[in-house]
C-alpha positions in Angstrom: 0.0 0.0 0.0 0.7 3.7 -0.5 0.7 6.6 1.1 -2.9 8.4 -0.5 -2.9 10.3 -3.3 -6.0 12.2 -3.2 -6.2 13.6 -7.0 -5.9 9.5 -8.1 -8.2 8.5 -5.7 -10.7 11.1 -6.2 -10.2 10.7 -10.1 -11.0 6.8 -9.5 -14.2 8.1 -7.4 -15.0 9.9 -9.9 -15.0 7.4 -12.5 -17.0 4.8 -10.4 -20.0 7.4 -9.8 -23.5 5.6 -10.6 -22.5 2.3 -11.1 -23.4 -0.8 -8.8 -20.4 -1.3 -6.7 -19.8 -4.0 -4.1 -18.3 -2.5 -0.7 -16.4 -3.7 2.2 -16.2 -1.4 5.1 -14.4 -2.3 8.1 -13.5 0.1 11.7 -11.7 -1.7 14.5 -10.1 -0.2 17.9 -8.8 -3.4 18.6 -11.6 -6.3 19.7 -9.0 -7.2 22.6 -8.1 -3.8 23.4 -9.6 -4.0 27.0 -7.2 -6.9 27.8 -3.8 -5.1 27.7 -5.5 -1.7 29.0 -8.5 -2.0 31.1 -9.3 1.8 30.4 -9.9 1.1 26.7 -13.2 0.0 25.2 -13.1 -2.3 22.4 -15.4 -1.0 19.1 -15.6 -2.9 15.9 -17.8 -3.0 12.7 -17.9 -5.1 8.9 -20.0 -5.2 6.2 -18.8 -6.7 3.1 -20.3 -7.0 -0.4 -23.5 -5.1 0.1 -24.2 -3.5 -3.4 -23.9 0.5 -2.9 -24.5 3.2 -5.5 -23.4 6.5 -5.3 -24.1 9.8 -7.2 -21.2 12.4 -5.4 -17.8 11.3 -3.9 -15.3 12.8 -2.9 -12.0 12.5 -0.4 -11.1 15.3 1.5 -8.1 16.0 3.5 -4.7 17.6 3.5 -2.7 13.8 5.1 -1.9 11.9 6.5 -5.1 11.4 7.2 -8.3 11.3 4.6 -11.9 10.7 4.6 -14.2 9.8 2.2 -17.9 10.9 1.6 -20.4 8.5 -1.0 -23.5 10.6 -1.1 -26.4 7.6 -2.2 -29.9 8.2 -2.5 -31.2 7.1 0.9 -28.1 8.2 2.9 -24.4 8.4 3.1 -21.2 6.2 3.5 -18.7 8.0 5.5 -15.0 6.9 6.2 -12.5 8.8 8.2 -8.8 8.1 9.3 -7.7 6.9 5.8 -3.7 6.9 5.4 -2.8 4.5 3.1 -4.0 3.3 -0.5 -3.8 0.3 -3.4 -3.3 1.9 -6.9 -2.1 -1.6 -8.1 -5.8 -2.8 -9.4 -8.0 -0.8 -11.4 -10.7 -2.6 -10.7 -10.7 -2.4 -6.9 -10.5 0.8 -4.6 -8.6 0.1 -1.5 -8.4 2.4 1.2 -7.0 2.0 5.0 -5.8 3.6 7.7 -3.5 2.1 9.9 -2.2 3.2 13.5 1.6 4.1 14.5 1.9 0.5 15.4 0.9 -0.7 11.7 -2.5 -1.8 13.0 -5.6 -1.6 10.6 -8.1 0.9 12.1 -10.1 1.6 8.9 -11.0 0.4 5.6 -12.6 1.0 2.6 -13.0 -0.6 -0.5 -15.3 -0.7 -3.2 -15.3 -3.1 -6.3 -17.3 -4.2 -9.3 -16.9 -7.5 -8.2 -17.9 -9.2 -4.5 -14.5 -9.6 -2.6 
C-alpha cells in the first residue's frame, strides 16, 4: 500500500459514480483492546459486499489522514482516518488507515466484483 494520493483516488471516485459497486467497510479499535489496558473500550464494525450506489464522492483531507464521503440516494457512507492506498488494481479501490503500530483501524473498499 501507499501513502494516499487524493487527486488519483478522487479521479478513481469519480469514475466509479452511478454504477453498482460491491463495498467492504471495516473500523476496528482493537476487539481485545480491553485486555492489555483496562481503560480502553473495544469498538468494531464489517460489512462486506452489500451492493452500494453512489451519485457524489469525494475524499477530502490535507494527510496523512483522509476521509471519504459516498452521497447515495437514501443516505451516506462516511470513512475517516484513511492513510494508506492500493493503486495496483484498477478494478478495486482500497483504502486504509492504519495506527503508529501498523495496526488496521479503517477500511474502505469498493469493487465491481464481491470480494
Amino acid at each position: 500500500m501507499q501513502v494516499i494520493h487524493k487527486e488519483e483516488v478522487q479521479h478513481r471516485i469519480d469514475s466509479w459514480q452511478d454504477q453498482d459497486l460491491y463495498v467492504h467497510l471495516e473500523m476496528t479499535m482493537g476487539a481485545y483492546a480491553a485486555h492489555f489496558d483496562s481503560n480502553k473500550q473495544p469498538a468494531a464494525n464489517f460489512l462486506t459486499n452489500a451492493v452500494v450506489r453512489y451519485s457524489h464522492g469525494t475524499i477530502a483531507g490535507d494527510g496523512p489522514f483522509y476521509r471519504v464521503g459516498l452521497k447515495m440516494d437514501h443516505g451516506w457512507i462516511y470513512t475517516e482516518g484513511l492513510t494508506e492506498w492500493d493503486e495496483t488494481d484498477a478494478d478495486q479501490l482500497i483504502l486504509a488507515g492504519h495506527d503508529a503500530q501498523g495496526k488496521l483501524v479503517v477500511s474502505l473498499q469498493l469493487s465491481r466484483e464481491p470480494f
